[in-house]
C-alpha positions in Angstrom: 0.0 0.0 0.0 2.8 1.9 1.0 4.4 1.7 -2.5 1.0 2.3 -4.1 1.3 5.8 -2.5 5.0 6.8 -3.2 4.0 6.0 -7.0 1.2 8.1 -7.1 3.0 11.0 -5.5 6.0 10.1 -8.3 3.1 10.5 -10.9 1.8 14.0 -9.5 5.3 14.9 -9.1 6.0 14.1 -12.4 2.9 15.6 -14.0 3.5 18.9 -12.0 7.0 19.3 -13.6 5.8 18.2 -16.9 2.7 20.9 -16.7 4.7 24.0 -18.4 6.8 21.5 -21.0 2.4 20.3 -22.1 1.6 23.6 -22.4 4.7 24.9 -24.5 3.9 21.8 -26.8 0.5 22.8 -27.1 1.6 26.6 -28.0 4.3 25.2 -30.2 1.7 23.0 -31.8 -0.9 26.1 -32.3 1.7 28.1 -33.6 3.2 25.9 -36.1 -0.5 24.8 -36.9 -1.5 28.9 -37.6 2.3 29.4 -39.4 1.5 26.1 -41.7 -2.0 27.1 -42.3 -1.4 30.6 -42.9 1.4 29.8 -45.2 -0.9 27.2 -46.6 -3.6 29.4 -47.2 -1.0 31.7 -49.2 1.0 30.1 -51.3 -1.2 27.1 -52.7 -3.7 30.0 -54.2 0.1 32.1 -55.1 0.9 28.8 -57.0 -2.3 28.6 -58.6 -2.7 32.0 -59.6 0.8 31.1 -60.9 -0.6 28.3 -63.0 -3.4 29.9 -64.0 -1.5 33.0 -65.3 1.2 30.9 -66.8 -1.7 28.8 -68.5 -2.9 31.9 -70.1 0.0 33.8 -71.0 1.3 30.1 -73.2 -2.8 30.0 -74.6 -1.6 33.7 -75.8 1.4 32.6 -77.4 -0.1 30.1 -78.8 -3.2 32.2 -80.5 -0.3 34.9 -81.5 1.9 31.9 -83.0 -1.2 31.0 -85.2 -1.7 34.5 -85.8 1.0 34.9 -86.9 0.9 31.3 -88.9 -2.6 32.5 -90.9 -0.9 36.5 -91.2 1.5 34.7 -93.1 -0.8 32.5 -95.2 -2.8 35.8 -95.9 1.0 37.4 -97.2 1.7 34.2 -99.2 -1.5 34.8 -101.2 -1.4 38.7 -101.6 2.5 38.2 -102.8 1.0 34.8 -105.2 -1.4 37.4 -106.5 1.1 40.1 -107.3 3.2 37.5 -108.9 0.0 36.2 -110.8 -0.6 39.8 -112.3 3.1 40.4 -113.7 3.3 41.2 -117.3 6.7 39.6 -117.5 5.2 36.1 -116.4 2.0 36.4 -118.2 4.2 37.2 -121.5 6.4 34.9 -120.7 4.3 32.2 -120.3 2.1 33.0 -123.5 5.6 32.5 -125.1 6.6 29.5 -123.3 10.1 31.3 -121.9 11.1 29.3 -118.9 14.4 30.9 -118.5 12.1 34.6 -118.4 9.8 33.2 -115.9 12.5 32.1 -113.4 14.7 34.9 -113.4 11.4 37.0 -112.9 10.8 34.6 -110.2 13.4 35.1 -108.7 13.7 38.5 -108.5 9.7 38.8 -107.3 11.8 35.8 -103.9 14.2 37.8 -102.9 11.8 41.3 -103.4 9.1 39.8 -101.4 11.2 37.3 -99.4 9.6 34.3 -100.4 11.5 31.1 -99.7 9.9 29.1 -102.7 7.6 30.8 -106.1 6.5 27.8 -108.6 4.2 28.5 -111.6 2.4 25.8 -113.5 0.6 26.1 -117.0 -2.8 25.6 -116.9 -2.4 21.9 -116.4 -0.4 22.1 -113.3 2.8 21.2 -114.8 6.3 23.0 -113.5 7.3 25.9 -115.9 9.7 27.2 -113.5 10.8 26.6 -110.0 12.9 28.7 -107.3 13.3 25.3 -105.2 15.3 22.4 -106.5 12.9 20.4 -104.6 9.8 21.1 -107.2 11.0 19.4 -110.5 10.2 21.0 -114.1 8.3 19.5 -115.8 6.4 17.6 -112.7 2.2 18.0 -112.5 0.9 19.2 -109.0 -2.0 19.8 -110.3 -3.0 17.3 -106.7 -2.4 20.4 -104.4 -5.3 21.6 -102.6 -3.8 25.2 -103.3 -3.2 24.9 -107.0 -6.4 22.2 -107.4 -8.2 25.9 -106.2 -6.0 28.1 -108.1 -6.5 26.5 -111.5 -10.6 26.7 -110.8 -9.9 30.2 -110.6 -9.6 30.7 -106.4 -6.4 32.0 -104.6 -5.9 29.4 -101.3 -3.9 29.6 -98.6 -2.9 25.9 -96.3 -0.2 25.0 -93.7 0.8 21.1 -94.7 3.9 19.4 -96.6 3.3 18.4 -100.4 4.8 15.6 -102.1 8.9 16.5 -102.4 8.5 18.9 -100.1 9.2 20.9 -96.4 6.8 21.8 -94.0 5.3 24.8 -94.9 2.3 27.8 -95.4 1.4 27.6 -99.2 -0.9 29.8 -100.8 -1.7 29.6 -104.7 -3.2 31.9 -107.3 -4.6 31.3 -111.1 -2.9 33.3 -114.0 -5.2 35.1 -115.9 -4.7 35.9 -119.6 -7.7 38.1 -121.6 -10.1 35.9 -118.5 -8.6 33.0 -119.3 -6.6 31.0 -116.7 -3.7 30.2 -118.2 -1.5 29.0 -115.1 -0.8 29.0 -111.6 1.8 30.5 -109.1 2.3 28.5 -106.3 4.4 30.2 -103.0 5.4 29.2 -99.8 6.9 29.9 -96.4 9.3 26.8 -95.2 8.0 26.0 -91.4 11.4 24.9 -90.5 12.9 27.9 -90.4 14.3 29.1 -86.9 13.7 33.1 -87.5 9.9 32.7 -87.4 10.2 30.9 -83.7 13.0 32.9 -82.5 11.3 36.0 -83.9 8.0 34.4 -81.4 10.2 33.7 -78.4 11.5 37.5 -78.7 8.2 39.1 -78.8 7.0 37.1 -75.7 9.6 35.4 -73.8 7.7 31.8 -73.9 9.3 28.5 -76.3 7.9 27.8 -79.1 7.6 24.8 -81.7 6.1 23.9 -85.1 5.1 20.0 -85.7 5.0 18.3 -89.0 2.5 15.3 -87.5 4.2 14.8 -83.9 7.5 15.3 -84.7 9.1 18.5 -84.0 10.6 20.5 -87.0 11.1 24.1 -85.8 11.4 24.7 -81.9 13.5 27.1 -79.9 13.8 24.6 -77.2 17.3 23.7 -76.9 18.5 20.3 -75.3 22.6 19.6 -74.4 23.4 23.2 -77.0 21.1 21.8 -79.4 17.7 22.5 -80.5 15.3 19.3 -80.1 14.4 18.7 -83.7 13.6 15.1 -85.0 12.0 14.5 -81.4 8.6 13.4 -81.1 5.5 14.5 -79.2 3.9 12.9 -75.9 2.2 10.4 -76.8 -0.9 11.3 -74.5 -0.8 15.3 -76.1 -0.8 13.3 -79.2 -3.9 11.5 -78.9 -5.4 14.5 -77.8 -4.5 16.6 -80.3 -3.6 14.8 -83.4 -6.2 11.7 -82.9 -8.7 13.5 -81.5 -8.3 17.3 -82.8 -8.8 18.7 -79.5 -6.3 21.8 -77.9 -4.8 20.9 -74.9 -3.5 22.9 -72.0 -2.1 22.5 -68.6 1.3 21.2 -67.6 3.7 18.4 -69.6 7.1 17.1 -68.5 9.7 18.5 -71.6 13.2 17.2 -71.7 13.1 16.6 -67.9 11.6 19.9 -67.7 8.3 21.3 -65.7 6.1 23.4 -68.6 3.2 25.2 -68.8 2.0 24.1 -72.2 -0.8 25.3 -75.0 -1.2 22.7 -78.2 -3.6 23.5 -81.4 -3.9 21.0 -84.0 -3.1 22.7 -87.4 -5.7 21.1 -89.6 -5.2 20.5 -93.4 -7.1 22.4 -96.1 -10.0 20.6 -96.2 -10.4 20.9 -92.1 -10.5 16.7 -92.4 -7.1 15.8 -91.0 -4.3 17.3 -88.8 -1.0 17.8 -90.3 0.8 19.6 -87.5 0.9 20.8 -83.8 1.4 24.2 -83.0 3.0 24.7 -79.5 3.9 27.4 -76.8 4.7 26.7 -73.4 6.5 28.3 -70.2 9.3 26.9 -68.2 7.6 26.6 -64.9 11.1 24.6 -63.6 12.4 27.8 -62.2 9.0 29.3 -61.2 8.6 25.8 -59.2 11.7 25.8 -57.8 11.6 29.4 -56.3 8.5 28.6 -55.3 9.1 25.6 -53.5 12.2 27.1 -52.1 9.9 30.1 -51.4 8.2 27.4 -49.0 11.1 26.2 -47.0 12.3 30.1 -46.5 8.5 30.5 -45.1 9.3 27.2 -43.1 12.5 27.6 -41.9 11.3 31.8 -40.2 8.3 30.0 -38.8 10.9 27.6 -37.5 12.6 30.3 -35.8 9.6 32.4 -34.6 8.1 29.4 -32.9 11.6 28.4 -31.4 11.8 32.4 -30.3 7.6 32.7 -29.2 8.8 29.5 -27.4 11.6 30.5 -25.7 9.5 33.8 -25.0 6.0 32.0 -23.5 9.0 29.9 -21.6 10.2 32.3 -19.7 7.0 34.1 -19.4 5.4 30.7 -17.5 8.5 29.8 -15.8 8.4 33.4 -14.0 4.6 34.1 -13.4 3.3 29.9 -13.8 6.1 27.5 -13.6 8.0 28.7 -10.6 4.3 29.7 -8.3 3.4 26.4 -9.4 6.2 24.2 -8.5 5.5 26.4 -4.3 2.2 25.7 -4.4 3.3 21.4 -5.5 6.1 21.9 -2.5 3.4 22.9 -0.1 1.2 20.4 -0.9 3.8 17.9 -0.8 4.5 19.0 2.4 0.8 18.2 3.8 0.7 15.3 2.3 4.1 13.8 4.1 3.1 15.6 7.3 6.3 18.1 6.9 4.9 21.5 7.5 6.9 23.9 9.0 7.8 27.6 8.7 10.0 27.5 5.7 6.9 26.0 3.7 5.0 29.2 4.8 8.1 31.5 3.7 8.1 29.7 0.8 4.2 30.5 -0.3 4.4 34.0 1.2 7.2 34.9 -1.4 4.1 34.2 -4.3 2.5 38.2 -4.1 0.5 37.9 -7.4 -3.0 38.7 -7.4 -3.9 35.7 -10.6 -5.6 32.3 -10.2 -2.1 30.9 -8.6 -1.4 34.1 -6.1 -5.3 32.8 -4.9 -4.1 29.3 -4.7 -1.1 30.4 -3.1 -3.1 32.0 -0.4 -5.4 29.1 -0.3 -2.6 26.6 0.2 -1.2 29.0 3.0 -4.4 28.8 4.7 -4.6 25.5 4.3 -0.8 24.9 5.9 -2.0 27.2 8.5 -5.2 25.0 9.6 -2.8 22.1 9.3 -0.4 23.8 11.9 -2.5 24.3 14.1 -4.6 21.0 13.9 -0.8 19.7 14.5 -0.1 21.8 17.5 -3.5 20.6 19.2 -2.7 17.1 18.6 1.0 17.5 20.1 -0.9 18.9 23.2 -2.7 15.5 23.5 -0.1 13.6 23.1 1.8 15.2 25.6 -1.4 15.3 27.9 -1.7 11.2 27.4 2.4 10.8 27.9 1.6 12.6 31.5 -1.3 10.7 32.0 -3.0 13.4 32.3 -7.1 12.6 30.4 -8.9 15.7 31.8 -7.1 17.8 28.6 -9.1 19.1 26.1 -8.6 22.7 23.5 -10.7 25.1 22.4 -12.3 23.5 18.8 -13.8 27.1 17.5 -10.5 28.0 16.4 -10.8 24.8 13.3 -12.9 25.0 10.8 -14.5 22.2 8.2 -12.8 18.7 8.0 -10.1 20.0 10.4 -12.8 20.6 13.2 -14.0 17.2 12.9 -10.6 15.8 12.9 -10.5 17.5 16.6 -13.6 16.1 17.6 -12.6 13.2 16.5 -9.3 13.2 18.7 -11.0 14.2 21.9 -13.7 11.7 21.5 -11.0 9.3 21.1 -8.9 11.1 24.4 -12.3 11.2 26.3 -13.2 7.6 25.3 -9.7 6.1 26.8 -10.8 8.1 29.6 -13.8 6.2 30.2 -12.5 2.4 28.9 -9.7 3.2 31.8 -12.5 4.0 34.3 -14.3 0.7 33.0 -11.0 -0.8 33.2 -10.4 -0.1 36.8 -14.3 -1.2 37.7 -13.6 -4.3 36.2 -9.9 -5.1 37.5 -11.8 -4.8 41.1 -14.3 -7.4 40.0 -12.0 -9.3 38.4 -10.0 -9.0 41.9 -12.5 -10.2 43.8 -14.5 -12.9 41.6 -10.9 -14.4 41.3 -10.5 -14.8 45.3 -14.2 -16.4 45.0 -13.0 -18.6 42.2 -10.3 -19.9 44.0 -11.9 -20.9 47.1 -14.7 -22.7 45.0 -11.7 -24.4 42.6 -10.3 -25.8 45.6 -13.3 -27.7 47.1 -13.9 -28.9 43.5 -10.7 -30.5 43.8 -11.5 -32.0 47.1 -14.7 -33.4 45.9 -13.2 -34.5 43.1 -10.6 -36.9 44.8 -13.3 -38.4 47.1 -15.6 -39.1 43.4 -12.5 -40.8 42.1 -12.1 -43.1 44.9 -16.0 -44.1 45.0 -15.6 -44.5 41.3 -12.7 -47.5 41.3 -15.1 -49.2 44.4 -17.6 -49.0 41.9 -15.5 -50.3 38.6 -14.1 -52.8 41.5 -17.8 -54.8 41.9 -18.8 -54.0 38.6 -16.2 -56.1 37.5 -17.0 -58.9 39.5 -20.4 -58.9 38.4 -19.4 -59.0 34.8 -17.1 -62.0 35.6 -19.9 -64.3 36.8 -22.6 -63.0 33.9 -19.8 -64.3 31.4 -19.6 -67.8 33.7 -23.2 -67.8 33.3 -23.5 -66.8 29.7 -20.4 -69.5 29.1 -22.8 -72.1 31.0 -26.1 -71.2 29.0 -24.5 -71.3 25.8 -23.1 -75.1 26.8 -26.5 -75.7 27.4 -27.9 -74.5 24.1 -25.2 -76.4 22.6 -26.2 -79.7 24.1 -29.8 -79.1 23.2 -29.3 -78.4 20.2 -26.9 -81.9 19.6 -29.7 -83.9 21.0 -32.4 -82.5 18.7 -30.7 -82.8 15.8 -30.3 -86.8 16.5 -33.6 -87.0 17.9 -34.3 -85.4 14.5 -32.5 -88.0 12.7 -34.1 -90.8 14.5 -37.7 -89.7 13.7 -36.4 -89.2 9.8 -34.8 -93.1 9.9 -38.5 -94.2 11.5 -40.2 -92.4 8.8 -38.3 -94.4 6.4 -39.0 -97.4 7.8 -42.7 -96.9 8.4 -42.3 -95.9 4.2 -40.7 -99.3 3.7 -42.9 -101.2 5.5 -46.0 -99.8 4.1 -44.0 -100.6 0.5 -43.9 -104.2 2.3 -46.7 -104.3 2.7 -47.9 -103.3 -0.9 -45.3 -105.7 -2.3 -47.2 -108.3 -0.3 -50.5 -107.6 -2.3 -49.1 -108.1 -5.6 -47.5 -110.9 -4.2 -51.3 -112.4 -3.2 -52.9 -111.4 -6.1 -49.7 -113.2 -8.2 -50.6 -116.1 -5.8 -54.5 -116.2 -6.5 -53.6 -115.7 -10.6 -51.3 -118.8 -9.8 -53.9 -121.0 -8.0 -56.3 -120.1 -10.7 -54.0 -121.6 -13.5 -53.3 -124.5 -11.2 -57.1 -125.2 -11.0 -57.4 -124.7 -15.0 -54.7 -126.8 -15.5 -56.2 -129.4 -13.8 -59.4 -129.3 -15.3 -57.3 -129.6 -18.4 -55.8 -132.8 -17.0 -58.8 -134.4 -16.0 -59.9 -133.4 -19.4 -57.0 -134.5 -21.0 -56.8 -138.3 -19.0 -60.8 -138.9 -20.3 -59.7 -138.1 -23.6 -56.7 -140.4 -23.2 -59.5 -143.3 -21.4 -61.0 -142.8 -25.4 -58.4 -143.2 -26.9 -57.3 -146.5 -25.7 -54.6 -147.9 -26.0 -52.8 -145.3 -28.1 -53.8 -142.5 -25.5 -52.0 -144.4 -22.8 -48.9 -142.1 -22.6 -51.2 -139.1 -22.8 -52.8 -140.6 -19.9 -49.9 -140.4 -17.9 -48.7 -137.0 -18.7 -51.9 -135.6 -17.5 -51.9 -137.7 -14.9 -48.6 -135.6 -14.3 -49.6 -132.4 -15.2 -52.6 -132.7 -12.7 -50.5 -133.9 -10.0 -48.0 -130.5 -10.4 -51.3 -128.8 -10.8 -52.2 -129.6 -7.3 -49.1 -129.5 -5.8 -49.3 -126.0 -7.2 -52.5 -125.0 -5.6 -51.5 -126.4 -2.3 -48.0 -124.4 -2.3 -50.1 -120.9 -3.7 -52.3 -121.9 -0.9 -49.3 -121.7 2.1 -47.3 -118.9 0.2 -51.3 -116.9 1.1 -51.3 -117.9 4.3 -47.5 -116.8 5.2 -48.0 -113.4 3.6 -51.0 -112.7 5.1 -49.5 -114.1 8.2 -46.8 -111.1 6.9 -49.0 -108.4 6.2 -50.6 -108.8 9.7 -46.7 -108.2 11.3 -46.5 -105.6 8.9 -49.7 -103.6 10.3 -48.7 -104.4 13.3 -45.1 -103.2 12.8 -46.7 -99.9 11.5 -48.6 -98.9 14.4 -46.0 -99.0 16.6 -43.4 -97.0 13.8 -46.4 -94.6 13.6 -46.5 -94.4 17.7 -42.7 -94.2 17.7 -42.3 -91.5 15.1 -45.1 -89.1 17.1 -43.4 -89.9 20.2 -39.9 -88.7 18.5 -42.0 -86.1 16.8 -42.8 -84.8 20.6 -39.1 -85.2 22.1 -38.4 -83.1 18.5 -40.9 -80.6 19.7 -39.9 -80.5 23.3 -36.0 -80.3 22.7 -36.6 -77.4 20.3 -38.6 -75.1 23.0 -35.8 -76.4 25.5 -33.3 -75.6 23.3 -35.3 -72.0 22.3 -35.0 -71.4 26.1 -32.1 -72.0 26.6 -30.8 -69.8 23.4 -32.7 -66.9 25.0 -30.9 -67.1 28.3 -27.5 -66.8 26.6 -28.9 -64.3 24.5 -29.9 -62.3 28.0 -26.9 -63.4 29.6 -24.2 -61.6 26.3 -26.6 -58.7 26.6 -26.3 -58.3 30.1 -22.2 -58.8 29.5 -22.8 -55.6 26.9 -24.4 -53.7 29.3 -21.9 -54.6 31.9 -19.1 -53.4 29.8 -20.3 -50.7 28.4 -20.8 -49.7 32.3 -17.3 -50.5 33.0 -16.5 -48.0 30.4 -19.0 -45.1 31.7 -17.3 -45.8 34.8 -13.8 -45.3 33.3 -14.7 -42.1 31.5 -16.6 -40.6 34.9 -13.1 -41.6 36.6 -11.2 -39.9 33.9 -13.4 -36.6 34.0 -13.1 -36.8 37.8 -9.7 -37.1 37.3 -9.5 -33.9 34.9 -11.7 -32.6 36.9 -9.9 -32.5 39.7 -6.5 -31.3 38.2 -8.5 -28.7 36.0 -10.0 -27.2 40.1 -6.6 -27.3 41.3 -5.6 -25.1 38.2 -8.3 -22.6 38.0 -7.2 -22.6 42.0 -3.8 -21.8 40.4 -4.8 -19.5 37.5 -7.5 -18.0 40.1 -4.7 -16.3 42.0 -2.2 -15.6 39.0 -5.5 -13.5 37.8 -6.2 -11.9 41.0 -2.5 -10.4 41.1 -2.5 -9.3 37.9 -6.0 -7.4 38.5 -4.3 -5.9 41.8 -1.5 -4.5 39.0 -3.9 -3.7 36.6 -5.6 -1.3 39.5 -2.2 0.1 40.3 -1.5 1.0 36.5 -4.8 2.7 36.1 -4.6 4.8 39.3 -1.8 6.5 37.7 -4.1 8.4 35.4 -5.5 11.5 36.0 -9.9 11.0 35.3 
């Protein structure tokens, strides 16, 4: 707990001193945040007022470049006209003089300064030529400018003919008495550097002439050189060649950052594009100061910040920072219980009349109520060291929590007060309940030892008792033993008598069969002689030749009645049988209920018996479980006893200690 609280007074610490280092971030942060908005919010529009103006100024250039481009056109036709009209050609062409006609030709060039004059017949074939690039004698009757010349038109176009440069054309028909007779054809080569230079004087921007997208005229100059023979973005060429359109806004030149302007230059017919017309600004320096216009802006709102920094630093470290860290002191103080003057002195030298000169004065008031709160205290506590519990100090003077706090500490003095008065009541009870205690411990002890003695004469005849029950328990169960042997032969006996009252009965039946086998044999013994006597008549009539039949039936009747006479004795011996037989089963029967009755007799003998055992091992039980109430009564006697004789002991161990206990509270003052 105790290191709970010295880290949470580390953390206030800690955010104390980091208060003034928060807020200077938080200023820094507001003042970089205004610097990069403000700067923000001024040069993005700069640059795009920049862009925009530079966007304009090359869309300028451009419409001057094609001004110029159709002012020229317009010259080309006036000077084809004016060439057209003189008598020398017209003569000279009624008279077929080519070598006329070019040295007229020439002389209207250089007059007029015309890079290239051509006249035609009225076919379109070459009379005369001031470029070696347009044959004699060759038709271009095909060109758009002589196709109008010769049906009587004068035409101007910017393209590149067969055998020929980039250039503006223009073409006028000869007339002869209304006739049209021929054609001059002039031009003005595009590849000529003057007419861009002259451009790039007049306005300062860079300007080029394409024949398709490659560049034949430019004043753009890459490594010394200008950057003829190069081609045209591939993007600005889709736009402008594919699909006719201008373009303007920035393009990357040669590694370069331009503000660019392209127009298509479209061909007589206004079908197809045969060039590009370009103007454009270097916007690589324009970027660069500007950027580097940026970091300048950066690098002073850098140092302002650093410098309103270092300014708000001292500023809060004189009238916050220093105040603050007092006022932390000061609490610190209170809250480790080490207020003393020097904290005071310490708050006292804070004299500002702001939000911390009032928390400076509150935190002296509150080091002040805490003083004093301490001082009372001290006066208790030297009041309790003197034993001295009538103090008490004059409360009115606290205010708040701090007046509680006192009531609080003289309840607490005035409460000791009174447990010390209870204290003393007590230690004279406690005194003389003791003595009490110790007179009645001591006949307990007495009575005890005369229990104790009773108690073994009691175990004493107990235990003889319990001897002669177990003799007599020993003696029953003999008994029940015996009884119990006798009836289980008597048992047996009546079981061997019922078997033999079973067999004789069977005898007896056995005799029957053996009378009725008798009677079946007397019968055949009295048939058989009837069959003899029948048998010896039949012999008597037969004579002489029944003679030895005679005496076999003589013979058969003589067994026949020997037969009937022994059937007739075997009857009268087994009747003579059955009679014993009956006679032997009465008595079996009288036997067997006699045993039956010894049976029934033994068992209630033996039931007896079996109960007095039963009485005598319960009265064993009893006796031993009163031999053991008997031990634990001469045990608890026994503790008893030595328990009196100590509460005697302890009795006037706690009656001396009371009389101390008495002494010790008379010392205070109550």
């Amino acid at each position: 707990m105790k290191r709970k609280l010295l880290v949470k007074r580390s953390n206030r610490s800690s955010r104390s001193k980091n208060l003034s280092a928060r807020i200077l971030r938080i200023l820094g942060i507001c003042v970089a945040t205004a610097v990069i908005v403000t700067a923000t919010a001024s040069l993005l529009p700069m640059n795009s007022l920049i862009t925009r103006l530079s966007t304009q100024q090359a869309v300028t250039s451009a419409d001057f470049m094609k001004e110029e481009l159709e002012n020229l056109g317009n010259t080309l036709k006036i000077s084809a006209k004016t060439v057209s009209m003189d008598q020398t050609i017209i003569e000279s062409l009624n008279s077929s003089s080519q070598e006329d006609i070019l040295n007229e030709i020439k002389y209207l060039g250089e007059a007029l300064d015309i890079d290239n004059i051509v006249v035609t017949d009225a076919t379109g074939t070459i009379l005369s030529s001031t470029s070696e690039d347009d044959k004699i004698g060759s038709n271009i009757s095909g060109r758009n400018t002589i196709k109008m010349a010769l049906s009587g038109d004068i035409s101007s176009n910017i393209g590149k003919d067969e055998n020929s440069v980039y250039a503006v054309n223009a073409s006028s028909p000869i007339f002869n008495n209304g006739a049209i007779i021929g054609a001059v054809y002039t031009s003005y080569n595009l590849d000529n550097t003057e007419f861009v230079d002259h451009l790039k004087e007049m306005t300062g921007d860079e300007f080029t002439i394409f024949s398709g997208d490659t560049r034949i005229n430019t004043t753009i100059v890459v490594d010394g050189k200008r950057a003829v023979g190069t081609t045209l973005d591939p993007k600005i060429a889709n736009i402008v060649i594919n699909e006719k359109q201008e373009y303007t806004g920035r393009a990357k030149l040669f590694g370069k950052n331009f503000i660019t302007a392209y127009y298509p230059i479209m061909s007589g017919d206004g079908k197809t594009v045969t060039g590009v017309l370009y103007s454009g600004m270097d916007h690589t320096e324009i970027e660069k100061t500007f950027y580097n216009n940026i970091i300048i802006i950066f690098i002073i709102a850098i140092i302002s910040i650093i410098l309103d920094i270092s300014i708000i630093a001292a500023v809060l470290k004189r009238g916050l920072k220093t105040p603050i860290e007092k006022v932390v002191k000061a609490a610190s103080a209170i809250e480790t219980g080490q207020v003393d003057n020097e904290v005071l002195s310490m708050i006292n030298e804070i004299t500002s009349n702001d939000e911390i000169g009032m928390l400076a004065r509150s935190m002296e008031g509150a080091v002040n109520s805490v003083q004093l709160m301490s001082s009372d205290i001290s006066m208790f506590h030297n009041a309790l060291i003197s034993r001295d519990l009538t103090m008490s100090v004059d409360k009115t003077k606290h205010s708040g929590i701090y007046r509680e706090i006192m009531n609080i500490v003289e309840n607490l003095f005035s409460e000791l007060g009174n447990i010390l008065k209870e204290i003393k009541v007590m230690a004279d009870s406690i005194e003389s309940g003791s003595s009490h205690v110790s007179s009645a411990s001591q006949s307990l002890a007495q009575g005890s030892t005369e229990q104790a003695s009773a108690t073994e004469e009691l175990s004493s005849t107990i235990e003889n008792i319990a001897v002669q029950i177990n003799e007599n328990a020993a003696s029953a169960e003999a008994a029940n033993s015996l009884s119990t042997e006798a009836g289980r032969e008597v048992n047996s006996s009546s079981d061997h008598m019922n078997e033999m009252v079973k067999a004789m009965d069977n005898i007896n039946l056995i005799s029957k069969e053996i009378g009725k086998i008798i009677k079946t044999i007397d019968d055949i013994a009295f048939q058989t002689n009837i069959l003899a006597l029948n048998a010896a008549v039949e012999a008597a009539r037969a004579g002489v030749h029944g003679k030895g039949f005679a005496v076999v039936a003589d013979e058969v009747r003589n067994l026949a009645n020997k037969s009937a006479e022994a059937a007739k004795s075997t009857a009268i011996l087994i009747e003579n049988s059955m009679t014993a037989v009956d006679n032997g089963s009465k008595i079996a029967a009288e036997t067997e209920n006699a045993l039956h009755n010894v049976v029934t007799k033994t068992n209630e003998m033996s039931s007896i018996i079996n109960e007095i055992a039963e009485a005598a091992q319960k009265q064993r039980e009893a006796i031993y479980q009163i031999n053991i109430g008997i031990d634990q009564i001469s045990s608890v006697v026994n503790a008893n006893s030595a328990s009196s004789e100590e509460t005697a002991a302890a009795s006037e161990e706690l009656s001396a200690q009371a009389q101390s206990l008495h002494e010790m509270v008379n010392q205070y003052k109550m």
